[in-house]
N, C-alpha and C positions, 0 to 999 in steps of 0.2 A: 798377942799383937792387937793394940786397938784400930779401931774399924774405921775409915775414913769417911769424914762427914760430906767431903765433896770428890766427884768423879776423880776414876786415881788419872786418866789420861788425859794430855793437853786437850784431845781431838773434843773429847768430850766433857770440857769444859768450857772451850770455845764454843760448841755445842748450842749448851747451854746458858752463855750467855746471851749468844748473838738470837735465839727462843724469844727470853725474856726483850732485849731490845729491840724485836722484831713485833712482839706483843705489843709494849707499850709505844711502839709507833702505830701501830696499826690501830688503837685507841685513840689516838690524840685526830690523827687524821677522821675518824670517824666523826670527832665531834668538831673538826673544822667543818667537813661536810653537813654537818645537824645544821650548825650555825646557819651556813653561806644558802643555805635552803629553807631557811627560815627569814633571813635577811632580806635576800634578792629578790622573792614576788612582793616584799613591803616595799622596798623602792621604787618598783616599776607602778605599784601602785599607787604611788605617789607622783607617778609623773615624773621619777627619775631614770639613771641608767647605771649601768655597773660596765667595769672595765676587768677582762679578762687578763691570764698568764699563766700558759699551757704550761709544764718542764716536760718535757719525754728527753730519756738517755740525755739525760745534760742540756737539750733543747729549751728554746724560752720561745715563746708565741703568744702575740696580747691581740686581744680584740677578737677571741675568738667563738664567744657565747654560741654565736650562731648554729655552732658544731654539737653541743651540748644543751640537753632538758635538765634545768637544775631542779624538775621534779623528781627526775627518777634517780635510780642508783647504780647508775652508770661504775664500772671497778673507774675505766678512764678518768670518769669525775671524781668519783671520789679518794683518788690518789693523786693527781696531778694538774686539779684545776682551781687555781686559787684567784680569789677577788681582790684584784690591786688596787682600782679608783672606782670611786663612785659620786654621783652628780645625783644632787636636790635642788639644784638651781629652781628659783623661784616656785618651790613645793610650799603649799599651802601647811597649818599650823602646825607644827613639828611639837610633840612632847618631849622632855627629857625622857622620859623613858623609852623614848624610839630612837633618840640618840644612843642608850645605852648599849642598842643593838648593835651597831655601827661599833661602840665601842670594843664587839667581841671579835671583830673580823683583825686575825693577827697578821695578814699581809695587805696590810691599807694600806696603800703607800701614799694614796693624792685623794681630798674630800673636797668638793666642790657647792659650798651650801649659801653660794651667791645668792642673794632677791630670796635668801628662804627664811621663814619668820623662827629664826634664831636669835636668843638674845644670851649673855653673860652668862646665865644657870644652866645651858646647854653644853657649856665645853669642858664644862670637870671628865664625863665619860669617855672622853678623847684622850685622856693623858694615856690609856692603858695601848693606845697605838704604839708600840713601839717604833716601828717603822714608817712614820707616817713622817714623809719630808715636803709633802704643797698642801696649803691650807687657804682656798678662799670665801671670806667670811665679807666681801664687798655686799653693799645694802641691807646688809643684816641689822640686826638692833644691837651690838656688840659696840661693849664701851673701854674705857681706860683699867673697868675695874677688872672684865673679861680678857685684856690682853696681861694679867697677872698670872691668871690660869697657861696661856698660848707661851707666856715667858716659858714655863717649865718644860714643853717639850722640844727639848734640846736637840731635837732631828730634824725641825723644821727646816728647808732650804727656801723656799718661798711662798709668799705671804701676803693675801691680798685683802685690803682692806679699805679701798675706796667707798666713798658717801654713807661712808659710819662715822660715828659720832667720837670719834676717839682723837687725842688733842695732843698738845706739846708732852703732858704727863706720859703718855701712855707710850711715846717711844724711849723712855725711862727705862719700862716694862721691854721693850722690844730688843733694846741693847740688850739683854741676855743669849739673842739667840745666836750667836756665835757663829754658827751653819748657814747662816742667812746668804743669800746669795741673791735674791730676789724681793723687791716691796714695793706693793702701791700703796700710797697716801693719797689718790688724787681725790677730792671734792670730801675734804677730813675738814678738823680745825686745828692740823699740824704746819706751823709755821717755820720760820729760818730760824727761833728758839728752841725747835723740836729737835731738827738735824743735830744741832751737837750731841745728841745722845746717841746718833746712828754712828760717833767717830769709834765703838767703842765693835762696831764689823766689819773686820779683817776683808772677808772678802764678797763683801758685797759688789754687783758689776748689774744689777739693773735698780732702777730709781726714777719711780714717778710720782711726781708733785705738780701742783696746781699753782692757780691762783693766788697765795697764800706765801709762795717761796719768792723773793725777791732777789736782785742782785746781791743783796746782804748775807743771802743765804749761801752763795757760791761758795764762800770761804769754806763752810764745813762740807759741800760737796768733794772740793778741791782734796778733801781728805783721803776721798777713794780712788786712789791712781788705780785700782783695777776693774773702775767703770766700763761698761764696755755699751751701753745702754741708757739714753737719760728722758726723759720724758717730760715736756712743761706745757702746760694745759690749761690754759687761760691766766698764765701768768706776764706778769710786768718785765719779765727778762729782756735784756736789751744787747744791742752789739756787744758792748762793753762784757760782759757776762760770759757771750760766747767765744770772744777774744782768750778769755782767761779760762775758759777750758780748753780751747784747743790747745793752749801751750803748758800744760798742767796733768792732760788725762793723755799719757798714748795712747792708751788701748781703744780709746772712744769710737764707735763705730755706727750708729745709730743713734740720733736725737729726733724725736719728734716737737715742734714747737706750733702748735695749735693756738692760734689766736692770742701772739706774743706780740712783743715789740722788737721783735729781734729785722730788720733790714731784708728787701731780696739780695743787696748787692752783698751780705754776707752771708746769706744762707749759699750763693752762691762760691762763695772766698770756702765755707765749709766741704760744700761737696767737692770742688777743685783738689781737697785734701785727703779725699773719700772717706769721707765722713756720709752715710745716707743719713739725709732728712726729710722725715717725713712733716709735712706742712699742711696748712689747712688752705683754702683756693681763691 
């Protein structure tokens, strides 16, 4: 009778598998933990912050560093404490190779690298975020050419890119991201020729634009009937404008119009309809 090469009983085969997958978890987690502990005292020493997410039995708890020394080797930490967001807002010179780091943490979900000296060659190590759905890249040196990289990750849900240098071309690039649900363009050189390329997300429902978007531009906004948020910022918008989004956008529920041409007598016709606006005084 030949001899069997695997355990003859289900018990212990079961066994044996659930060993090995219990092995290679037990690995992978170890080197999340290397990772998140090599990562986290580089951003605080940078002047950033990191954003927790506890699981216990099925539980989820964020913001909870405070409980945890990501020096030590806590079993707690190193099973159940993962880095969801992290902030470098206005951190001084950033190398791509410290981006890289960034790029190893596999439950990023939101990176915050506003006012931080990021340009274009920095965002290739981000694609390997799987998970990463908010991305703000406002006052960065990030151009038309670096929002061809940001196209590709297709988890993006929102996307901020205020008083960067990126134009009509580059929401070309933007229309790819599908997931989009969220975008600043304010203080850009994205005009009411830009918008037609945003007709191409579904479901977009926030939208800020400046100075730059004109009543001309309405039309391609008109495209997103599931606005729910719009934002005009030192632009030329007039009654006229907001006429035609009120009877265009249901969902509309917030506008902000900061140093427009928009009337009190209709800012007022808008809130009567509950619409909040926020205004400048």
């Amino acid at each position: 009778m030949k001899r069997w090469l695997f355990p003859r009983s289900v018990a212990a085969w079961v066994v044996a598998v659930m060993t090995v997958l219990c092995v290679g978890w037990l690995g992978w987690r170890t080197w999340v933990f290397s990772v998140q502990r090599e990562v986290v005292p580089w951003v605080e020493g940078m002047g950033g912050y990191v954003m927790w997410d506890v699981e216990l039995v099925g539980d989820s708890f964020a913001n909870v560093f405070e409980f945890f020394d990501v020096r030590s080797g806590s079993p707690l930490y190193l099973f159940c404490v993962n880095v969801t967001e992290v902030a470098l807002q206005g951190s001084p010179v950033i190398e791509v190779g410290d981006v890289k780091r960034l790029g190893r943490l596999p439950f990023l979900e939101g990176l915050d690298l506003a006012v931080a000296t990021v340009g274009d060659e920095h965002l290739e190590p981000l694609m390997k975020l799987s998970r990463l759905n908010w991305l703000d890249l406002g006052t960065s040196g990030i151009t038309d050419q670096g929002l061809e990289t940001v196209a590709k990750m297709s988890g993006i849900r929102e996307l901020g890119l205020s008083s960067t240098r990126v134009t009509d071309e580059g929401m070309r690039q933007v229309a790819n991201l599908r997931s989009l649900v969220s975008l600043d363009i304010t203080d850009t050189s994205v005009s009411d020729e830009g918008l037609k390329y945003l007709r191409e997300l579904p479901n977009l429902n926030s939208l800020m634009v400046d100075q730059k978007v004109t009543d001309a531009g309405i039309d391609e906004i008109l495209r997103h009937p599931t606005l729910v948020h719009l934002s005009f910022r030192n632009s030329p918008v007039t009654d006229a404008a907001m006429d035609r989004l009120m009877a265009c956008l249901p969902d509309l529920k917030v506008v902000e119009l900061f140093y427009t041409a928009v009337t009190g007598d209709k800012i007022k016709e808008m809130e009567a309809r509950g619409i909040k606006v926020l205004k400048s005084d």
